[in-house]
C-alpha positions in Angstrom: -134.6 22.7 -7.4 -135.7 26.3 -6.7 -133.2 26.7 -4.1 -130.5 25.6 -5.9 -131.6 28.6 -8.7 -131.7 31.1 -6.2 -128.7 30.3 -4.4 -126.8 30.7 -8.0 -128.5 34.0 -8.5 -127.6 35.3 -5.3 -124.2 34.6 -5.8 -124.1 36.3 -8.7 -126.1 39.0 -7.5 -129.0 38.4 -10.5 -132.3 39.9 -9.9 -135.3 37.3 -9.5 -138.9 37.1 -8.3 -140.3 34.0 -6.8 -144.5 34.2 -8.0 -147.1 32.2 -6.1 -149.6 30.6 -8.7 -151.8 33.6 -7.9 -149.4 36.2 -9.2 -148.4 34.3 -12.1 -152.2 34.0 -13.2 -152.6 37.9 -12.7 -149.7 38.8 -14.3 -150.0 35.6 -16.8 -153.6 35.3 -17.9 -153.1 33.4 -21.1 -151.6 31.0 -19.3 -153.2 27.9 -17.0 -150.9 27.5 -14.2 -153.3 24.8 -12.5 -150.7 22.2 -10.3 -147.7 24.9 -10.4 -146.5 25.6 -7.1 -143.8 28.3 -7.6 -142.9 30.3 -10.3 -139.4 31.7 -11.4 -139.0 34.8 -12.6 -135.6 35.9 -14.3 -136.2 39.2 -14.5 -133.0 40.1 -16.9 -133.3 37.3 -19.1 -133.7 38.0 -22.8 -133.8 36.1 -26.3 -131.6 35.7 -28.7 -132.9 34.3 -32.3 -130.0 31.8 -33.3 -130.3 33.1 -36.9 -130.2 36.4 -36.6 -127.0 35.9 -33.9 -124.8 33.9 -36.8 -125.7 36.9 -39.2 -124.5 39.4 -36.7 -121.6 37.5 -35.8 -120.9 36.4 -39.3 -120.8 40.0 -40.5 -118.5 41.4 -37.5 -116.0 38.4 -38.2 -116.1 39.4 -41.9 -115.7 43.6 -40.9 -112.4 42.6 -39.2 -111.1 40.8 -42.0 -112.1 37.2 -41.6 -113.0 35.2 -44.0 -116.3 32.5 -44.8 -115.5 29.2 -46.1 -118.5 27.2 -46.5 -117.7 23.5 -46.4 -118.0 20.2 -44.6 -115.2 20.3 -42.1 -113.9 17.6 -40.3 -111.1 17.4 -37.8 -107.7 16.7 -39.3 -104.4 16.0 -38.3 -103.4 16.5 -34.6 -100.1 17.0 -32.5 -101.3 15.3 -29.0 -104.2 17.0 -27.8 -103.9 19.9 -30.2 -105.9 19.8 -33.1 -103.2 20.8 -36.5 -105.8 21.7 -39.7 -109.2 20.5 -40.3 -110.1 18.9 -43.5 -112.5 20.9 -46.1 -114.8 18.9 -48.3 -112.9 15.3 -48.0 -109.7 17.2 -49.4 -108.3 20.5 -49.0 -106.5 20.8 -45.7 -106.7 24.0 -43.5 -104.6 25.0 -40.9 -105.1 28.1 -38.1 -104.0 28.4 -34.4 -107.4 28.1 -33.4 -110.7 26.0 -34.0 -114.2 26.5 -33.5 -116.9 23.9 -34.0 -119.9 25.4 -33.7 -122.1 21.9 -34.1 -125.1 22.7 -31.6 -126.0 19.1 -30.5 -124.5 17.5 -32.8 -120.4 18.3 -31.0 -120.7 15.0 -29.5 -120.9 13.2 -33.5 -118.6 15.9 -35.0 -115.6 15.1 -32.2 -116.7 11.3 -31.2 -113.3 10.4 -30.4 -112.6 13.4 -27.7 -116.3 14.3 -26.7 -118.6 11.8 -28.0 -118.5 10.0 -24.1 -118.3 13.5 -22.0 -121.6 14.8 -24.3 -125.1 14.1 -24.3 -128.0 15.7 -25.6 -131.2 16.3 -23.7 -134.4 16.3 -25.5 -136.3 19.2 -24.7 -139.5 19.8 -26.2 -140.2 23.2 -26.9 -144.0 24.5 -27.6 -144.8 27.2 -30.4 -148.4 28.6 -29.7 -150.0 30.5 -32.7 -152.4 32.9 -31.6 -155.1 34.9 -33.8 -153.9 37.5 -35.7 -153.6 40.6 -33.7 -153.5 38.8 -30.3 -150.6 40.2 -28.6 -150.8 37.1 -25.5 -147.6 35.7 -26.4 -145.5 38.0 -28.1 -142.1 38.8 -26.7 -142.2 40.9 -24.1 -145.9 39.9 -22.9 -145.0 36.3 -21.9 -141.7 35.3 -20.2 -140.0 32.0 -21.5 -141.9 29.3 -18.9 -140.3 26.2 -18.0 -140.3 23.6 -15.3 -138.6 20.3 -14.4 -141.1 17.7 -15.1 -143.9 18.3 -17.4 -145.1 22.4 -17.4 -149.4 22.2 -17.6 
């Protein structure tokens, strides 16, 4: 609900615009807003390209003197609810005072036994719109990330 969204941004003191259908068409013209009542505007929002992210963070993990391991982990021995090592490629065992499984949606099959009933996934389908070349309508910056509950026109 669009209350509910405001009310949480004006908690947290997060500028917003609410856009009647007319000011999203002016300010949106590649896009049909026929049926929308309302529009949303989170005017800090930004993007953040997963793959680019896990390089940055990857490389500032490594700078501080940590060290990659790739492998299949799975969880391995634990002390109540403490998780002890985690098991590397069905056989090596590895130990740390922390864990962090970084599974996207797939936590809730990684950690069945502890999340796999507190998880779910939602399906969300997400739209890719290839424009001619040169077209800058839906570069980043020109067109906001749109969404709505229900099905967006």
């Amino acid at each position: 609900e669009l209350q509910d969204q405001q009310a949480i941004f004006d908690k947290l003191v997060l500028p917003y615009e609410v856009l009647k259908p007319e000011e999203m068409a002016r300010r949106y013209p590649q896009v049909g807003f026929e049926g929308v009542g309302i529009g949303f505007l989170d005017v800090a929002a930004g993007l953040l390209k997963a793959r680019e992210a896990i390089i940055a963070v990857t490389e500032a993990f490594v700078r501080k003197g940590g060290t990659i391991r790739l492998a299949r982990a799975l969880p391995g021995a634990a002390a109540g609810r403490t998780l002890q090592d985690v098991v590397l490629n069905g056989q090596e065992r590895l130990s740390a005072g922390a864990f962090v499984f970084a599974c996207g949606p797939w936590l809730g099959q990684v950690l069945p036994d502890v999340l796999g009933r507190v998880i779910s996934t939602a399906r969300i389908e997400i739209a890719y719109i290839g424009s001619p070349p040169g077209d800058p309508s839906y570069r980043q910056g020109v067109l906001p990330n749109l969404s709505e509950e229900g099905t967006f026109p």
